[in-house]
N, C-alpha and C positions, 0 to 999 in steps of 0.2 A: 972426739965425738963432734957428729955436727949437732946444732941448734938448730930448731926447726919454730918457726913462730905463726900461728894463727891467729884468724881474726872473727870472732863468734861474737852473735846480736846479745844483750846482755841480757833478754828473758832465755834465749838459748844455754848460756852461764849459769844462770840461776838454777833451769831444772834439771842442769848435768848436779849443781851444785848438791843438790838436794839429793839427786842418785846415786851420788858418787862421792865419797869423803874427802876423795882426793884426785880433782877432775883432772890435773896433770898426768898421773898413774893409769887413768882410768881411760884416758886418749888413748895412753902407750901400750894396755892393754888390749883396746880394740884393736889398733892398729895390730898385732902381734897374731891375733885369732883370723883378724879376716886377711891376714896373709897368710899363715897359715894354711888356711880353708883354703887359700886359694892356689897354693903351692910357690908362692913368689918367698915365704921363708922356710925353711926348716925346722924341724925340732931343736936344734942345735944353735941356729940364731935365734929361735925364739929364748931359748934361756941364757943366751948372753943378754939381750934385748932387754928380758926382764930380771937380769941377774937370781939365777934362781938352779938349784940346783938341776940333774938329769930329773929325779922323782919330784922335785918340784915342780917342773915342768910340766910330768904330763900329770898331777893331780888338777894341775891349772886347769888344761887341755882338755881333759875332762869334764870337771868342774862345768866347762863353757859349750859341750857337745860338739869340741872339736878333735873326732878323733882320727887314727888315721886312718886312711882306706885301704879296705881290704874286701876283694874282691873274691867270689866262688873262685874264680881263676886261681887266684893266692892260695886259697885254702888246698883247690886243689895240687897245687905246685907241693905245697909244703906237705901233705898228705904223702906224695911220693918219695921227698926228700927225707922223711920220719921211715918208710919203711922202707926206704932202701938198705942195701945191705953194707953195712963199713967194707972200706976198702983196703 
């Protein structure tokens, strides 16, 4: 793994301190959600990332109102896909 080291003002420290019991975890989770959101991780590194299982993952994911997208498009895709006929 790499190490990644930042540098935050220490009233900045202090009120992660205060929101977070554990501001190290609490980085890794931001970091995790707004990748996520943003599409640069997957569901898949998000739970290596934060060692956590598939359902832990997305209780997380949830948890934080990041879920995935899905689109009328999708729904309609998959609408077709349900009543198609087996092949």
């Amino acid at each position: 793994m790499t190490r990644i080291t930042i540098q935050l003002p220490e009233d900045i420290l202090q009120c992660l301190e205060s929101a977070w019991p554990d501001v190290t975890r609490g980085v890794l989770e931001a970091i995790a959600v707004d990748g996520y959101r943003s599409g640069a991780l997957t569901h898949g590194d998000v739970r290596r990332l934060l060692e956590l299982s598939f359902w832990g993952t997305e209780a997380f994911l949830m948890g934080r109102g990041a879920l995935l997208p899905y689109t009328e498009s999708d729904l309609e895709e998959d609408r077709r896909d349900f009543n198609r006929p087996e092949l």
